[in-house]
Each structure stands twice: as C-alpha cells, then as structure tokens.
C-alpha positions in Angstrom: -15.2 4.8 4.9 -18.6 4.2 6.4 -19.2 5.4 10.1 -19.7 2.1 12.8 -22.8 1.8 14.5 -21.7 1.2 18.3 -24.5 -0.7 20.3 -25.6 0.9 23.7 -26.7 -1.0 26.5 -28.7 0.4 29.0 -30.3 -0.9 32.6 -32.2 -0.5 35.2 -30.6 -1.8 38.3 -27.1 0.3 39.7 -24.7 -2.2 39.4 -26.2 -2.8 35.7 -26.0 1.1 34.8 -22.2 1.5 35.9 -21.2 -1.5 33.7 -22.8 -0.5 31.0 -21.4 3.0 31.2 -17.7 1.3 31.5 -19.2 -0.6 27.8 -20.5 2.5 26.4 -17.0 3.9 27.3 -14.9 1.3 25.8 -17.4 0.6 22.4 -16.5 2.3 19.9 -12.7 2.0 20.5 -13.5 -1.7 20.7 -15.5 -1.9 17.4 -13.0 0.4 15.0 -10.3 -2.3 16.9 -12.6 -5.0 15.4 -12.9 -3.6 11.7 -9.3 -3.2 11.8 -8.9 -6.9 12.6 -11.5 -7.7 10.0 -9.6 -5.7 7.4 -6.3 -7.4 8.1 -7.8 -10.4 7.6 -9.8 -10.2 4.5 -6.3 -8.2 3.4 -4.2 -11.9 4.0 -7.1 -13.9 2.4 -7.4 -11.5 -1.0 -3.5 -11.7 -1.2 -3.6 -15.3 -0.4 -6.0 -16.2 -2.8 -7.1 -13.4 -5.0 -9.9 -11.0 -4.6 -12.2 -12.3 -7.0 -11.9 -15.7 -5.6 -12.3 -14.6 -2.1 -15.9 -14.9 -0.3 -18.0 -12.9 2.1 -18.2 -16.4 4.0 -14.6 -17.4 3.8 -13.4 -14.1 5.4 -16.9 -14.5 8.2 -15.0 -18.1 8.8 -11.5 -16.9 9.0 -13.0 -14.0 11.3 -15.1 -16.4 13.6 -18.0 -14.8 12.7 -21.4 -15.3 10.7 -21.4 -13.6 7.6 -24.1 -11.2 8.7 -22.1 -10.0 11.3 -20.1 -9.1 8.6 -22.0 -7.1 7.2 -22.5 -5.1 10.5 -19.3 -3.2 9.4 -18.9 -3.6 5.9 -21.4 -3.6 3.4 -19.6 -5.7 0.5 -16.7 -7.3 -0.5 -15.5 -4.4 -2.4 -15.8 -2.0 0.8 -13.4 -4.0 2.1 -10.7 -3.9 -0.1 -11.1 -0.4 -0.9 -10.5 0.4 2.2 -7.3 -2.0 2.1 -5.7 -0.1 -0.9 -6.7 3.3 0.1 -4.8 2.9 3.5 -2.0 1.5 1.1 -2.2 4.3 -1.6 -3.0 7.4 1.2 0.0 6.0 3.1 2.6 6.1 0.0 1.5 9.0 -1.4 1.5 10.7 1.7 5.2 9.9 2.0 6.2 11.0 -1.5 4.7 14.5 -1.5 6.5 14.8 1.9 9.8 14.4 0.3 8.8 16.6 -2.5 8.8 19.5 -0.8 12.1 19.6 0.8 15.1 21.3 -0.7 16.6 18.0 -2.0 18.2 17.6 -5.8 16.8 15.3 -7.9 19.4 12.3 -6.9 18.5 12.9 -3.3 14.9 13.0 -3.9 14.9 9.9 -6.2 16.5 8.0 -3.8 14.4 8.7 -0.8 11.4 7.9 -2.9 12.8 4.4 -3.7 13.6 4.2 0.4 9.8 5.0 0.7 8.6 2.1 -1.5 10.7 -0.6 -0.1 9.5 0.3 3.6 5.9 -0.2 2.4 6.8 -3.8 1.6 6.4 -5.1 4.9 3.3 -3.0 6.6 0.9 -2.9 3.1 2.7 -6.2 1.8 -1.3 -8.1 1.6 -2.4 -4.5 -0.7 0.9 -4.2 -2.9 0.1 -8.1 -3.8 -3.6 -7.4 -4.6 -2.6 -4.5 -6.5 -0.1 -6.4 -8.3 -3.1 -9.6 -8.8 -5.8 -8.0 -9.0 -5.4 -4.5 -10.6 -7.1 -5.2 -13.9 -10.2 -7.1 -12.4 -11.1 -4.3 -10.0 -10.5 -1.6 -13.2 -13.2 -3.8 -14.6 -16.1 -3.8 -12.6 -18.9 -1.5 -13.3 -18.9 1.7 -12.1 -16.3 4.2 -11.2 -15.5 2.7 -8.0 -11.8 2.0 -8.6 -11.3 4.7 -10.7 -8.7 6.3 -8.1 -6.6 3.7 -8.4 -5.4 5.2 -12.5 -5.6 8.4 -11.1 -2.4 7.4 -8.0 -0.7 5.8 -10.6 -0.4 9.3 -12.7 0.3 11.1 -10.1 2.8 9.1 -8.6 4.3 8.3 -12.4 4.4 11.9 -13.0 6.4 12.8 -9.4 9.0 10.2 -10.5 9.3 11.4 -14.0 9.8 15.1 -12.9 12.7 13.8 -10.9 14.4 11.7 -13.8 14.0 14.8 -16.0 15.3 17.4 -13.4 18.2 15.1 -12.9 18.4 15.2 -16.8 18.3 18.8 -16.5 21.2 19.6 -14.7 23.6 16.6 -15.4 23.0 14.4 -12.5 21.5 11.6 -14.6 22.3 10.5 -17.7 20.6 12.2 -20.8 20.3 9.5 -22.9 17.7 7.2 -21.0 13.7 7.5 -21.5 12.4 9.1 -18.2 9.1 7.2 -18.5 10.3 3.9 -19.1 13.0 4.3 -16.4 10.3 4.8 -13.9 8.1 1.9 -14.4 11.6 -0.4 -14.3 11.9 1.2 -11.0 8.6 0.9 -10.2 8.4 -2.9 -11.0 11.3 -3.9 -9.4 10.1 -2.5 -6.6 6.8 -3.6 -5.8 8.2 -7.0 -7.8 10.1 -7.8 -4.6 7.1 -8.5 -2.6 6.7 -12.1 -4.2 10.2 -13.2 -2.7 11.0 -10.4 0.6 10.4 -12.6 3.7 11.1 -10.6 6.8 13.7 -11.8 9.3 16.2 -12.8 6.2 19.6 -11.2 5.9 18.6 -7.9 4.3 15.5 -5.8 5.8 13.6 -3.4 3.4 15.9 -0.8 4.8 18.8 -2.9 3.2 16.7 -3.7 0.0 16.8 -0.2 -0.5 20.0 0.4 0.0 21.3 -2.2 -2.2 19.1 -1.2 -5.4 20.2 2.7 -5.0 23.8 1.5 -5.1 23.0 -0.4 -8.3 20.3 2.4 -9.7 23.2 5.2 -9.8 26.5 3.3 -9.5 25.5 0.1 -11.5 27.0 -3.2 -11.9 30.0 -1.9 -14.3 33.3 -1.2 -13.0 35.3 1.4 -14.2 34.0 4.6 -16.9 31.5 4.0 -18.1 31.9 4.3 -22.0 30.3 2.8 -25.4 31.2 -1.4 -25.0 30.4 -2.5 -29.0 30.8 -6.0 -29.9 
C-alpha cells in the first residue's frame, strides 16, 4: 500500500536535538505500529457491521481519532479494506503454493490445504467474514479495484481441483464425484465455520481440521462402502 509520511522534528537547543533524534529514531516504527492498529480496527468494525455500512467517522471514533487524521494514513475507506483482504489472500495463498511444491500425493496435499484454511480462521477471522458479507458489493463498485479478488478465487479453485483430479487419477479418490463441486463444498464449509468457531472452546482450528479430514476421506458410514438403494 501507500508509503507513511513520518513527521520530523527538529530544534535548536541540545537537550531538544537529542530528543528529537531518539523521535526521528522511533517514528516510523511507531507510525506502521499505528496503521496496523488502525487496520485491525476498521477490520472488527467492517466484520461487525458490514463494509458498506461502516464510516470514515465511525472507525476515527473507534480509533480515538478525528477523521482527518485518518486520512493521514489512508486515503479512503476502500484503502483500508483492501489492504485487510490482501494480507488475508497473500497470507493463504502464500501457504498453498508452499504445500504445492512438495513431493506429497494428492491425499496428502489435500489435506494439508484444508489444515491451511482452518488455521486462517482465527488470525484473518474479521477478512474471511467480509469476504463472506461483502464479496458481491466490493465486485460492484466502479473500477477494477477488486478485481484480484475473482482472480484468487481461480487460482485457488484451480489448485484444489488439480488435487481432486490427481487423486481421481491414480485411485486415491473416488472417480465418481465432480471435482469442481467437491471443492466449493470444501471450500464453504470451511470458511462457513467462521460464523460459529469461538476460540478457547473444546476444539481449536487445529482440531477443526482434524475432525473434517477424518470425515472428508473416511466419512460418516461404517463399514464398505457400497450402492444403499431404497
């Protein structure tokens, strides 16, 4: 995103020049602390209460701030969240092409992707719940803005189905199930599961994941699987 303008004080006096050195020091960790803050904030409020119903002056309030200060470090709402859901998207996408190119099979590999997803819950829980509120207003406004956020969704929609199919491929998963459709029910009851995960219950997202891989590959069924007509 946009560079922050740090704001250098300068003296006259000795005493004056070596605190404001110790400032000048200290500034610009202490202002990209600050947007950070801000971000995090305005991140709770848009997943709290929607973006579009979210204002400049309601995040300045939640902040303690004016909203001209605001704009100091962002210049519009939609900086902001941008910059929420690209640290969200980078972040996950990041993880998945990390798993992609190790020598895992497709079972392996599918499974460490879902581990991936459910460990996002709890750090990009405010972006996964905007992306899930919000998604079709900000593909909306004018422009080509938030035009990324179609292009992620192919690419991670296309990693997943290349890992259903290999599976396919060589007998590790069953033939007879619709690659793309299995990965958006994956990919729903994933990101679902931020509406009800509260942290500190009895499962963790570590256990989430666990659980839903046991029920992915070895379902609910006991016993061989075989056609059940009634």
């Amino acid at each position: 995103m946009g560079d922050v303008n740090t704001r250098k004080n300068s003296g006259t006096a000795m005493p004056v020049r070596r605190q404001s050195t110790t400032r000048r020091t200290a500034a610009p960790a202490s202002a990209s602390e600050r947007r950070d803050h801000l971000v995090k904030l305005a991140a709770e409020l848009f997943a709290r209460k929607g973006f579009q119903a979210t204002t400049v002056r309601q995040i300045a309030e939640e902040a303690g701030i004016l909203s001209g200060s605001l704009y100091h470090h962002f210049d519009s709402k939609e900086t902001i969240v941008d910059e929420v859901l690209t640290t969200f998207l980078d972040d996950l996408v990041g993880r998945y092409r990390s798993v992609l190119v190790e020598a895992r099979d497709p079972r392996e590999t599918l499974s460490e992707m879902v581990r991936i997803g459910f460990g996002t819950l709890e750090p990009h829980r405010a972006a996964i719940t905007v992306m899930q509120n919000d998604w079709n207003y900000l593909r909306s406004l004018p422009g080509d803005r938030f035009d990324y956020l179609v292009k992620v969704e192919e690419e991670v929609e296309r990693m997943w189905i290349e890992q259903i199919k290999l599976g396919q491929a060589n007998g590790m998963l069953r033939p007879d199930v619709d690659p793309k459709l299995t990965y958006r029910m994956i990919r729903d009851t994933i990101w679902v599961t931020v509406r009800w995960f509260r942290p500190g219950g009895r499962l963790d997202t570590a256990g989430l994941a666990e659980h839903y891989i046991t029920i992915l590959f070895d379902g609910l069924a006991t016993g061989e699987r075989g056609d059940r007509r009634t």
